[in-house]
C-alpha positions as CSV (number, residue, x, y, z in Angstrom):
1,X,-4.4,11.7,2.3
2,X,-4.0,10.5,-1.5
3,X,-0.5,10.6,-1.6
4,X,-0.5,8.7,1.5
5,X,-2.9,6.3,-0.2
6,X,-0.7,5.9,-2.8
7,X,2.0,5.6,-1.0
8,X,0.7,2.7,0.9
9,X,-0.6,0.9,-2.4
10,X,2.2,0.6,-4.2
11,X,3.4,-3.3,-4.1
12,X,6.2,-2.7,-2.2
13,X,4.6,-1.3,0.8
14,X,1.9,-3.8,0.5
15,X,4.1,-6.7,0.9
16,X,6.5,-4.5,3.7
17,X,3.0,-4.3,5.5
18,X,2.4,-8.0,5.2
19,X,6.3,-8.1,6.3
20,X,5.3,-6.4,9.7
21,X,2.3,-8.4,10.1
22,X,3.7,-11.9,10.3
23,X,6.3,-10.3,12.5
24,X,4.2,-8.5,14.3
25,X,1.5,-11.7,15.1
26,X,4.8,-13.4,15.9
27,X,5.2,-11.4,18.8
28,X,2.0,-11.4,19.9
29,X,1.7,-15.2,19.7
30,X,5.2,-15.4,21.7
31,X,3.6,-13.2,24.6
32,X,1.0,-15.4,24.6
33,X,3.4,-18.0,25.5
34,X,5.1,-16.1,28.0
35,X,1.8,-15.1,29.7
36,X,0.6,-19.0,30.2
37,X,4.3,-20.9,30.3
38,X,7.3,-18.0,30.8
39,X,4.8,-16.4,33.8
40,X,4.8,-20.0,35.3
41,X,8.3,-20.6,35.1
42,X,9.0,-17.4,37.0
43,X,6.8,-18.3,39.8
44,X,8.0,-21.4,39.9
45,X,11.9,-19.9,40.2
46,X,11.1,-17.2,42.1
47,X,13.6,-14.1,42.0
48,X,16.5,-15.6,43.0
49,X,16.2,-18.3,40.9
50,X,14.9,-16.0,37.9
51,X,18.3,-13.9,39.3
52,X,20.4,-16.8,38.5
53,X,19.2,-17.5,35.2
54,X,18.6,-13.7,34.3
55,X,22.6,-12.7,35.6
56,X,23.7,-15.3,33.8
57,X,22.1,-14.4,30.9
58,X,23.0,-10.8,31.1
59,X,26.8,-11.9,30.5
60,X,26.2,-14.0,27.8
61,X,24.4,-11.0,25.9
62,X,27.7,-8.6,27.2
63,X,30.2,-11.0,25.3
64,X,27.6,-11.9,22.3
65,X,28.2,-8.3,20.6
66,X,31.9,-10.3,19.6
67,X,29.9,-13.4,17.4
68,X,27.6,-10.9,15.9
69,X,31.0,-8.8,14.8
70,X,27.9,-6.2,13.8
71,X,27.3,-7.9,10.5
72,X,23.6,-8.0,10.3
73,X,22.5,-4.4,8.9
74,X,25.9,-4.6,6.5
75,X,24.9,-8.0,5.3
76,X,21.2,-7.5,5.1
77,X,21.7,-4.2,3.0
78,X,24.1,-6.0,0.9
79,X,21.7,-8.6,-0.1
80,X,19.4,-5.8,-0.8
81,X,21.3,-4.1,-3.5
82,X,23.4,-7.1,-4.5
83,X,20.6,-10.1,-4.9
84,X,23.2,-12.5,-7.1
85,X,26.1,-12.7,-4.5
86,X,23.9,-13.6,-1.1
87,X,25.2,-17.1,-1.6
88,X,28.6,-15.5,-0.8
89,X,28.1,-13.1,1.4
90,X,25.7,-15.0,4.1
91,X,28.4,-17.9,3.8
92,X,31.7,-15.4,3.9
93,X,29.9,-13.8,7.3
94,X,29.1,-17.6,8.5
95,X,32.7,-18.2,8.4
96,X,33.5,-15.0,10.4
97,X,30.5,-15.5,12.9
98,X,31.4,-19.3,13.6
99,X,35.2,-18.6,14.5
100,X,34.4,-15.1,16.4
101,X,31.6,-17.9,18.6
102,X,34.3,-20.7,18.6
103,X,36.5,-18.0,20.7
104,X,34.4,-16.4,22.6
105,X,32.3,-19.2,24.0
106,X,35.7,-20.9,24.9
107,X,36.3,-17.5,26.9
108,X,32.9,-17.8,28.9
109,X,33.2,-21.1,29.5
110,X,36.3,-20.5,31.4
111,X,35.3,-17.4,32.9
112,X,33.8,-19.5,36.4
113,X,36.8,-20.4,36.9
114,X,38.8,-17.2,36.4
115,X,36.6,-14.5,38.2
116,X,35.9,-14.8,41.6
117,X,32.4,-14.3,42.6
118,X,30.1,-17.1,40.6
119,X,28.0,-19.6,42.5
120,X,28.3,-23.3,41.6
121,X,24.8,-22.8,40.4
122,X,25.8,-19.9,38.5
123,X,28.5,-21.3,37.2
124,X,27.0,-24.3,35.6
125,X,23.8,-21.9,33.8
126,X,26.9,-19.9,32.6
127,X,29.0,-22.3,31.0
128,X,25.5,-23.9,29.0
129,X,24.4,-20.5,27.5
130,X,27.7,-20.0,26.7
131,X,26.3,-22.2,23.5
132,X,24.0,-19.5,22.8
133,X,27.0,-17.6,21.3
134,X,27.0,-19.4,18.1
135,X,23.2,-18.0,17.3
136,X,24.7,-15.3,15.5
137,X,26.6,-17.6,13.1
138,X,23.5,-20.1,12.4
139,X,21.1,-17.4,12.3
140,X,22.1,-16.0,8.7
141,X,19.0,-17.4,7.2
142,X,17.2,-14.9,9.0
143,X,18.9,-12.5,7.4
144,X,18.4,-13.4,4.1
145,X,14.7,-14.4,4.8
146,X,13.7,-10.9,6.4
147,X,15.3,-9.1,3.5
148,X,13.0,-10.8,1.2
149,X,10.8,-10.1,3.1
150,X,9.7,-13.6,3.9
151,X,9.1,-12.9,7.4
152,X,6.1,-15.8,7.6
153,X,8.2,-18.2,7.2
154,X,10.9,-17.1,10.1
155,X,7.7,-16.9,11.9
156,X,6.5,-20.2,11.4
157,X,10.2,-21.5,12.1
158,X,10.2,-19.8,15.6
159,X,6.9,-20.5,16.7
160,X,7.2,-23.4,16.3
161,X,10.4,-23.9,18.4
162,X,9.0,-21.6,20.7
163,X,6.0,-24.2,21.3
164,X,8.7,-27.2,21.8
165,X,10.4,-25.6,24.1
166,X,7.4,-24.2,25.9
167,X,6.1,-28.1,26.2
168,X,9.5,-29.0,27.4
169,X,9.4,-25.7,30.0
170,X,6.1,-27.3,31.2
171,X,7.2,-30.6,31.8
172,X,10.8,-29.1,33.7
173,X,8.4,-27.5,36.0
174,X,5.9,-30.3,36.7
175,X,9.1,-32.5,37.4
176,X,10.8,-29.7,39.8
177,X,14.1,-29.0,37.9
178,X,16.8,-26.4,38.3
179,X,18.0,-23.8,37.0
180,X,20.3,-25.5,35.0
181,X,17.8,-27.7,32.8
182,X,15.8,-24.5,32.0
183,X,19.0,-23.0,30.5
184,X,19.4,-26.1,28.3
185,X,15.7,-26.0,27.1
186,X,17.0,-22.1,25.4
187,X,20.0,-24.7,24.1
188,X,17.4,-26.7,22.6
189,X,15.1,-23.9,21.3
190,X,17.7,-22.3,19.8
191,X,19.5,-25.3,17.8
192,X,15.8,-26.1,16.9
193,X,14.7,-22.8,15.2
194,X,18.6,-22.8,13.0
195,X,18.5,-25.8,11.8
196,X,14.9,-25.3,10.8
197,X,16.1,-21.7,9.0
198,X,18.3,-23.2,7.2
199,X,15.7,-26.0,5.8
200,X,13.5,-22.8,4.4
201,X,16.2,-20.5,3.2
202,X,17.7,-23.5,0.9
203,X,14.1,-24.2,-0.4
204,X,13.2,-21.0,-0.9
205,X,16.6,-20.0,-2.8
206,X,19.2,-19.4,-0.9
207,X,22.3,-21.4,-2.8
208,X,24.9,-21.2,0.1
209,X,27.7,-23.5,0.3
210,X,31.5,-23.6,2.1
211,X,33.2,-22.7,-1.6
212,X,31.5,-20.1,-1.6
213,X,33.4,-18.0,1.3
214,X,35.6,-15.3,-0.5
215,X,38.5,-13.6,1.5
216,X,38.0,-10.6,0.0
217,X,34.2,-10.6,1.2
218,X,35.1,-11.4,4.9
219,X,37.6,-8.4,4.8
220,X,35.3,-5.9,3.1
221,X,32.1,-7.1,5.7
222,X,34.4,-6.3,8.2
223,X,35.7,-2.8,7.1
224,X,32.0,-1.8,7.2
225,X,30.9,-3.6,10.6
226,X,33.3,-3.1,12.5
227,X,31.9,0.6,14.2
228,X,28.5,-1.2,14.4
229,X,30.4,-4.2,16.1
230,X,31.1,-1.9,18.8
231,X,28.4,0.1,18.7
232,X,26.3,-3.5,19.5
233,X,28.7,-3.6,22.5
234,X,27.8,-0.1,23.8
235,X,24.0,-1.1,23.1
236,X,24.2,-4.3,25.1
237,X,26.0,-2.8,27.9
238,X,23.8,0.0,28.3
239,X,20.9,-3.0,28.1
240,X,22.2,-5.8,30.3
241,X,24.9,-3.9,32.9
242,X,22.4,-3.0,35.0
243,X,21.5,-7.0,36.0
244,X,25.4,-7.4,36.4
245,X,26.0,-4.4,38.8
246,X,22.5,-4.8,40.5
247,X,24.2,-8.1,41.3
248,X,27.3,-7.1,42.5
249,X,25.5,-4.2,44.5
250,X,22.2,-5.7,45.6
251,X,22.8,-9.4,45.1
252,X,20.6,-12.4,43.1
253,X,17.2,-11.9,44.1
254,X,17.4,-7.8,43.5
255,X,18.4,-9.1,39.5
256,X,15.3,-11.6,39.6
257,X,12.8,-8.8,40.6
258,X,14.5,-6.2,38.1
259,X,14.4,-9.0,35.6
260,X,10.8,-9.5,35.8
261,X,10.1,-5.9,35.0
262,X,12.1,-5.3,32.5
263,X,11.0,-8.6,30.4
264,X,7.5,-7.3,30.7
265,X,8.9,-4.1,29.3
266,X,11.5,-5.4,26.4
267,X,9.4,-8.3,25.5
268,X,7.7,-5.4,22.5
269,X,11.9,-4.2,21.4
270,X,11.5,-6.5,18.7
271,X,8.2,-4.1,17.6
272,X,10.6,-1.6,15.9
273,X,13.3,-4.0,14.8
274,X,10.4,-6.1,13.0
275,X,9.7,-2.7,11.7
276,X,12.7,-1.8,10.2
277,X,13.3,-5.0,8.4
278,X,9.8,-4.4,6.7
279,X,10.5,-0.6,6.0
280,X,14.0,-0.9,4.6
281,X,13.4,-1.7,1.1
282,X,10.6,0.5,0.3
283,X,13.1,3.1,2.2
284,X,15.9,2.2,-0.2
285,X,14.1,2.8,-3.4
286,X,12.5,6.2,-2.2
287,X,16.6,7.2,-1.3
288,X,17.4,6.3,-5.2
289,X,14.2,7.7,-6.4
290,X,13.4,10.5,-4.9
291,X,15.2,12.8,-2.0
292,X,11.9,14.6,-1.0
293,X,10.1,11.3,-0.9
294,X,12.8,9.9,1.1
295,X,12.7,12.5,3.3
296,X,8.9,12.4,3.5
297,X,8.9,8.7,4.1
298,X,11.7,9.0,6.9
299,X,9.5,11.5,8.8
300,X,6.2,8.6,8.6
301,X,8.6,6.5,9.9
302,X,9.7,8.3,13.1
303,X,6.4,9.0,13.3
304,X,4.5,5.9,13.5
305,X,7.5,4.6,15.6
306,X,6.8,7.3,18.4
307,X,3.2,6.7,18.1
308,X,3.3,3.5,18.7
309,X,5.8,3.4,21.8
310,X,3.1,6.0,23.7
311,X,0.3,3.6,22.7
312,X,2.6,0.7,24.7
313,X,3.9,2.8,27.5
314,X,1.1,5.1,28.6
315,X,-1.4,2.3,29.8
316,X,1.6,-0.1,31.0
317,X,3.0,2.5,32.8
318,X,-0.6,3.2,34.4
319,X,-1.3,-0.2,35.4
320,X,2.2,-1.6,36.3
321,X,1.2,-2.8,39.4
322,X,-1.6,-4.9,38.6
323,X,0.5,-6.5,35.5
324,X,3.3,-7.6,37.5
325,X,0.7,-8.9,40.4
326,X,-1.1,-10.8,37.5
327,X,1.9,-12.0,35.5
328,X,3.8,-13.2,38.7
329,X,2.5,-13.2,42.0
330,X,2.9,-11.3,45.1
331,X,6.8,-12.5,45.2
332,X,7.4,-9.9,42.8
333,X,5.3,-7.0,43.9
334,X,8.6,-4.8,44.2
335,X,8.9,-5.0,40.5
336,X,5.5,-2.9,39.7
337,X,7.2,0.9,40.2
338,X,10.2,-0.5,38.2
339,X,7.9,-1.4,35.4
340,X,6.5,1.7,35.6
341,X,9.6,3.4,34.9
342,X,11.6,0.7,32.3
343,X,8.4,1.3,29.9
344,X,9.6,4.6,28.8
345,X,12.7,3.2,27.5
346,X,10.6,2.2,24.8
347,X,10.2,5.3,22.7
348,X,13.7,5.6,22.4
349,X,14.4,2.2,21.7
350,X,12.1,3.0,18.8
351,X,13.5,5.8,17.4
352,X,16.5,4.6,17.9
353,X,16.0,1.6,15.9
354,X,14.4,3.7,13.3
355,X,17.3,6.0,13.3
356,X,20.1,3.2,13.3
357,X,18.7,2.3,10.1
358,X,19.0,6.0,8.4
359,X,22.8,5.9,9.8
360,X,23.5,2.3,8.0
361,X,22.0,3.4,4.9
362,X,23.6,6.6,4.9
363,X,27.5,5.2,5.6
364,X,27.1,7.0,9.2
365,X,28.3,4.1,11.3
366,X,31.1,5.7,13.0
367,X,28.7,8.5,15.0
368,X,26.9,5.2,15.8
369,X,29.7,3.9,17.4
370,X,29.6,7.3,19.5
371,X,26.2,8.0,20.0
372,X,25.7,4.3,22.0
373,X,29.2,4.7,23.6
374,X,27.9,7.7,25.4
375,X,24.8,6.3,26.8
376,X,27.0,3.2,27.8
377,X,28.9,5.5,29.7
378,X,25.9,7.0,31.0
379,X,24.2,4.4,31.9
380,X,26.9,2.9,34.3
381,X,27.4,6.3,35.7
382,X,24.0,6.6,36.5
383,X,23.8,3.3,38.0
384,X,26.6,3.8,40.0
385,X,25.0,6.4,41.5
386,X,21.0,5.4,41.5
387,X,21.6,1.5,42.1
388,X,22.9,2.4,46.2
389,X,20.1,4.7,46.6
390,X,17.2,3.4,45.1
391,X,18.0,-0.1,43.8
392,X,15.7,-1.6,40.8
393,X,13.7,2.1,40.9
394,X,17.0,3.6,40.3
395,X,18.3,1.2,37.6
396,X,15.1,1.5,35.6
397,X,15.9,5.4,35.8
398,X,19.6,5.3,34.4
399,X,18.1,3.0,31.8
400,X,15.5,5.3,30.1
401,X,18.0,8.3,30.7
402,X,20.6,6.9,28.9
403,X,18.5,5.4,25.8
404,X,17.3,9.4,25.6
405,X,21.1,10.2,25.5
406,X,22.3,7.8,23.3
407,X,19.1,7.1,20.7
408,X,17.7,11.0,20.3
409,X,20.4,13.5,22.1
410,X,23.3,13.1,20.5
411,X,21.9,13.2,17.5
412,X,21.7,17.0,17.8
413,X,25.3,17.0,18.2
414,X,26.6,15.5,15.0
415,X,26.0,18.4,11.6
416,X,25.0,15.8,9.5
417,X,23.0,13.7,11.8
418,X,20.9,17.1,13.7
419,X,18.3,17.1,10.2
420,X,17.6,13.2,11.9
421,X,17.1,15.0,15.1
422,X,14.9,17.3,14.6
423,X,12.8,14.7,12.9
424,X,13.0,12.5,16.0
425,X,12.1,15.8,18.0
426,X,8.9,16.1,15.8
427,X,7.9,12.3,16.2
428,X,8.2,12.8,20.0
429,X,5.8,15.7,19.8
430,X,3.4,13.2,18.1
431,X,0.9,13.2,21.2
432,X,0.9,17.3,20.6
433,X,0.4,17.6,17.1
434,X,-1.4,14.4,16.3
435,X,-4.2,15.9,15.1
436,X,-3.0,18.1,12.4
437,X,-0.9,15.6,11.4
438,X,-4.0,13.2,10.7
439,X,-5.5,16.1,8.7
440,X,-2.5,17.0,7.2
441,X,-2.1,13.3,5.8
């Protein structure tokens, strides 16, 4: 327990802890929101509505892994170990971002018109998210703010953007919009909370500025990113193709009642990134300190990770049906055993996060790009054979089946990676041997 203690004490676990905090009541504060206003709205839409707006943005997240260009982990590190050159690097990787948004925005925008298949309702909800695209680009502040650890302050920025568009979301409803003007108020929300980023990065520090962009920066960025460019690709597919082929194969309002659940279910995913962003740096100095503290401090962190996806999934998973009947309404009673299901996913989205970060930090971003490419290819393999069969049910299966394969299976199958493995095996034993590991800490 002492070394624990002291462990935990040191400064920069103390401010890593207050890191996760702010990030953490951020979350909670944005369910909130979604249980009084996001709830509302998707009564008020219904599933085929929610369908429309859900498909839509399912593609949008499918194309977006081309703005990120996998910079965020590469950056983020880089600012880390390199304090006196963020001004370049946040404005090299701007530079990238906003060109890699410019195109593929102008590619989804056009999409309507070249793919058959798109509603005119559809159509229009596409071509406004298609904004969305240049997030990646604008949100670089975020970057900068979470690695010094200044999380209250990317709090404050989206809560507060999150309560503008919630008034606005309110007010849409009252007046009985469409679908459309609800995918311009997450125009709005999103323009609001960059612009606000930006006004706290350059107060608290950050010098950024155009001359700053280096050639030589973009190129090396790239020559890290690129594998975990692709590797976001993989992730998002095996994320978001199950609304696009539940679509395709079961139609709009099948999407709107999947949708539900799984928003219910990925609403905590930002639990283990929030996480990681707080962990990293005390991470990093145990890995230049100390190999057996590293190693000790990896284990805690698969640990707590696991531990905390059972203490979300267990009781959701118990009382799906009643969440679903309470969030939105007999309409989407169909969603309840698909809840029940998409929960687990979860605990490998945790450990995965956790281990995504071990891979960046140790230069292992090329069995990354493997690990998610294989439960991509799982995933729409399993959906091509559950979807038919058992529709959302089936979907939510292929989803936690494939997170398993790609975030904890094929670790075991890489010689350098299997040490992670086992550790992820141990975490996922945590409801077995959680008492002797209290004792033991």
């Amino acid at each position: 327990m002492g070394q624990m203690t002291d462990a935990v004490a040191r400064p920069g676990w103390r401010r890593a802890a207050s890191n996760f905090g702010w990030l953490v009541a951020e979350r909670g504060i944005r369910f909130v929101f979604g249980a009084l206003v996001g709830f509302w709205v998707a009564r008020y839409l219904g599933p085929t509505g929610l369908g429309i707006l859900s498909y839509c943005l399912a593609l949008v997240t499918l194309v977006g892994f081309v703005p990120a260009l996998g910079l965020d982990a590469v950056v983020k590190r880089e600012v880390l170990n390199r304090p006196a050159a963020a001004g370049e690097l946040l404005a090299s990787a701007c530079v990238l971002r906003l060109v890699a948004g410019a195109l593929t925005c102008g590619a989804l925008w056009l999409a309507p018109t070249w793919v058959r298949g798109f509603t005119p309702e559809e159509a229009d909800v596409c071509r406004v998210l298609a904004l969305l695209l240049f997030q990646p680009a604008l949100a670089l502040p975020e970057v900068w703010l979470q690695a010094e650890l200044r999380a209250k302050q990317v709090v404050l920025v989206q809560l507060a953007a999150l309560t503008v568009a919630s008034a606005a979301r309110i007010g849409l409803v009252l007046r009985g919009a469409t679908v459309v003007a609800f995918a311009w108020v997450l125009i709005g929300e999103m323009g609001l909370g960059m612009a606000t980023l930006w006004i706290f990065a350059r107060r608290g520090g950050l010098k950024w500025s155009p001359r700053l962009v280096r050639l030589a920066a973009m190129r090396r960025l790239m020559a890290e990113a690129w594998p975990l460019m692709f590797a976001s690709l993989a992730i998002v597919v095996y994320m978001k193709i199950d609304e696009v082929m539940l679509r395709q194969m079961s139609g709009t309002t099948a999407v709107g009642i999947y949708a539900a659940a799984a928003r219910l279910s990925e609403v905590w995913y930002c639990l283990p990134t929030a996480l990681a962003s707080s962990v990293l740096p005390g991470l990093l100095r145990a890995r230049r300190d100390s190999p057996a503290e590293y190693e000790w401090a990896q284990q805690r962190y698969y640990d707590g990770s696991a531990a905390a996806a059972y203490l979300l999934s267990v009781p959701v998973a118990l009382a799906a049906p009643w969440i679903v009947k309470l969030a939105y309404g007999v309409a989407f009673a169909e969603a309840g055993p698909i809840l029940a299901v998409h929960i687990w996913s979860s605990i490998f989205v945790f450990l995965g996060v956790a281990r995504g970060q071990w891979l960046v930090n140790e230069g292992h971003q090329a069995f990354y790009l493997v690990a998610t490419l294989c439960g991509a290819v799982a995933n729409i393999g399993l959906n091509l054979l559950l979807i038919p069969r058992w529709g959302g049910v089936g979907a939510a299966w292929a989803t936690v089946v494939s997170y398993g394969i790609a975030a904890w299976g094929a670790s075991y199958f890489h010689p350098r990676v299997r040490a992670t493995a086992v550790m992820q095996t141990r975490a996922l034993l945590i409801p077995l041997r959680g008492w002797r590991y209290l004792r033991r800490s």
